[in-house]
C-alpha positions in Angstrom: -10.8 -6.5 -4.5 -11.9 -8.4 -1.6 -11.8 -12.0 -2.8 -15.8 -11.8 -3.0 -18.3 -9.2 -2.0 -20.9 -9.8 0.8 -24.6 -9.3 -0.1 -25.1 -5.6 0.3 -21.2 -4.7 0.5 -19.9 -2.2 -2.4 -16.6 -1.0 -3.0 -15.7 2.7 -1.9 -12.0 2.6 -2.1 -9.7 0.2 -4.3 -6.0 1.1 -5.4 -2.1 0.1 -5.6 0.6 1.9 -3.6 1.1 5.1 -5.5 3.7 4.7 -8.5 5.2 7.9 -6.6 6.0 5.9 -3.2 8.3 4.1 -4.9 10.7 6.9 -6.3 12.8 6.7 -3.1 12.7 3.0 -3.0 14.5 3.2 -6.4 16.6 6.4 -5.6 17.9 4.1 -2.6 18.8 1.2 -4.2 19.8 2.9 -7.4 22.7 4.6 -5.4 23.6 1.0 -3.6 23.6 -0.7 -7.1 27.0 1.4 -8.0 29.1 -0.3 -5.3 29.1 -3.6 -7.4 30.2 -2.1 -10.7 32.5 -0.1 -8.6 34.0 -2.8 -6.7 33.8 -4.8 -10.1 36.1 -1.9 -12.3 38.6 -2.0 -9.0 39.0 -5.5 -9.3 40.1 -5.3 -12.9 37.1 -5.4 -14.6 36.8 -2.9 -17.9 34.7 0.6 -17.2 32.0 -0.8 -20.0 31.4 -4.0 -18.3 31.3 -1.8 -15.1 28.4 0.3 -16.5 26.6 -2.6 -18.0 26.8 -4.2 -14.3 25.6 -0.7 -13.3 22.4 -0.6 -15.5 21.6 -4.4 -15.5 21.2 -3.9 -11.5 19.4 -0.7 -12.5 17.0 -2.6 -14.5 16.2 -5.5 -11.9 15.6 -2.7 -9.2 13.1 -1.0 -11.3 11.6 -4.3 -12.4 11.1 -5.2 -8.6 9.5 -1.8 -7.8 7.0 -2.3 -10.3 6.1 -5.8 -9.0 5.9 -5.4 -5.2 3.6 -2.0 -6.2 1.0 -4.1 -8.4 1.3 -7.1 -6.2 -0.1 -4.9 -3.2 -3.9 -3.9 -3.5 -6.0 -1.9 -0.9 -9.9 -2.3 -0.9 -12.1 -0.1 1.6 -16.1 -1.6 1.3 -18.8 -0.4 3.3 -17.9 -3.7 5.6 -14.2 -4.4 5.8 -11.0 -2.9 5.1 -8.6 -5.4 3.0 -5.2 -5.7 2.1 -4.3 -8.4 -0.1 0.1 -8.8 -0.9 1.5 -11.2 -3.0 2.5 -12.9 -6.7 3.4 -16.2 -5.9 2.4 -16.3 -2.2 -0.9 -14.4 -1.2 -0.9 -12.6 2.3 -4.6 -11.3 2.8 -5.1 -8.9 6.0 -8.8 -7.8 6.8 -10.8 -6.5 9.4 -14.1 -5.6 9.7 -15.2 -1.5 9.4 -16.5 -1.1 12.6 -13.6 -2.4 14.4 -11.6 0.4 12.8 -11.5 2.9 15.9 -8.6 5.4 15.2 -7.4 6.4 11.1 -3.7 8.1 11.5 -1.9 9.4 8.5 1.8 9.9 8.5 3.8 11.7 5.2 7.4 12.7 5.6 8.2 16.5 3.7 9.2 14.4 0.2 5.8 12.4 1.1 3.7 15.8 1.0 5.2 17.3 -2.1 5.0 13.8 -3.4 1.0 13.4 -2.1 1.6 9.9 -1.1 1.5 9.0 2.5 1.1 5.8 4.9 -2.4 5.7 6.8 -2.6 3.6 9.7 -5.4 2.0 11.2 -6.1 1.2 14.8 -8.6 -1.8 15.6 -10.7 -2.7 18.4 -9.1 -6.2 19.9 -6.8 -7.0 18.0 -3.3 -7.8 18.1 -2.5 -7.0 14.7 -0.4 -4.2 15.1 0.6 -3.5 11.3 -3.0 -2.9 9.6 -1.4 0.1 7.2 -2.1 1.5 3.7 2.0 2.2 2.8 2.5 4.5 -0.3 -1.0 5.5 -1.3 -1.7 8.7 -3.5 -3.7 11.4 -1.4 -4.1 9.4 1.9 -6.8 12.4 2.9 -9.0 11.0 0.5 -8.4 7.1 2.2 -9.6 8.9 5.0 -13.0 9.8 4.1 -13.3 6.6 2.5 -13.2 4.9 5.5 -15.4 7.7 7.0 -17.6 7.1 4.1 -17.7 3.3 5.0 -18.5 3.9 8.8 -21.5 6.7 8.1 -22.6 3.6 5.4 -22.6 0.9 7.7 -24.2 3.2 10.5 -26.8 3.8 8.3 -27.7 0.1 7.2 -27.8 -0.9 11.4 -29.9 1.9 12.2 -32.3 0.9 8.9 -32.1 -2.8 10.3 -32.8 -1.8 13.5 -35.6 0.4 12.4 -37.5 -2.6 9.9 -36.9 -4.5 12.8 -39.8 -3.5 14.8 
């Protein structure tokens, strides 16, 4: 959640990477974590001791999954897109809604029969080249969130604009 809301801003969108997006970062490192035990049993070290190498790796891969996915949290409001990374350290990335211009969504073949995806956002003036939603379950729906927050926030300035004279 964005560390606090506005007056009038509400949450449309909030969520983790998708518990999903991470399967290939543990197939990945699963199948690097058997060259230590490997290179471990070659260099005279019993089979067991090999295997208990083997899962202790296994378990520290799956325990650092699980962290970086909760330690990453994605918040769409009818004013600003946020995404906040970090246990220890806090990295917060925001920009305002209407300087979102362009919403992209990328999702490899394992990503679609997966239904997690990366969406990418394009902002007006701004260097920041990286403002991206990595891993999240059913990115179409991140999309009309943030369509959702820009009919919202259309709305509110035509309203303003209307009370206004």
């Amino acid at each position: 959640m964005p560390r606090e809301l506005h007056q009038g801003e509400h949450v449309i969108f909030e969520g983790h990477p998708s518990w999903r997006s991470t399967l290939s970062f543990y197939l990945r490192w699963a199948l690097l974590a058997v060259v230590p035990p490997i290179v471990a049993v070659l260099a005279g070290v019993s089979v067991a001791d090999g295997v208990g190498i083997y899962l202790a790796l296994v378990i520290l891969i799956v325990l650092t999954g699980w962290l970086l996915r909760l330690a990453t949290r994605y918040t769409i409001t009818n004013q600003r897109l946020t995404i906040r990374r970090g246990v220890l350290a806090k990295h917060v990335q925001e920009t305002r809604i209407e300087r979102v211009q362009n919403v992209n969504t990328d999702q490899s073949f394992l990503d679609r029969m997966l239904n997690v995806g990366k969406v990418d956002f394009d902002t007006a003036g701004t260097d920041d080249s990286d403002f991206t939603f990595h891993g999240v379950a059913d990115p179409a729906r991140v999309v009309r969130a943030v369509d959702d927050a820009h009919r919202q926030r259309e709305a509110a300035v035509r309203d303003q604009a209307a009370g206004g004279f």
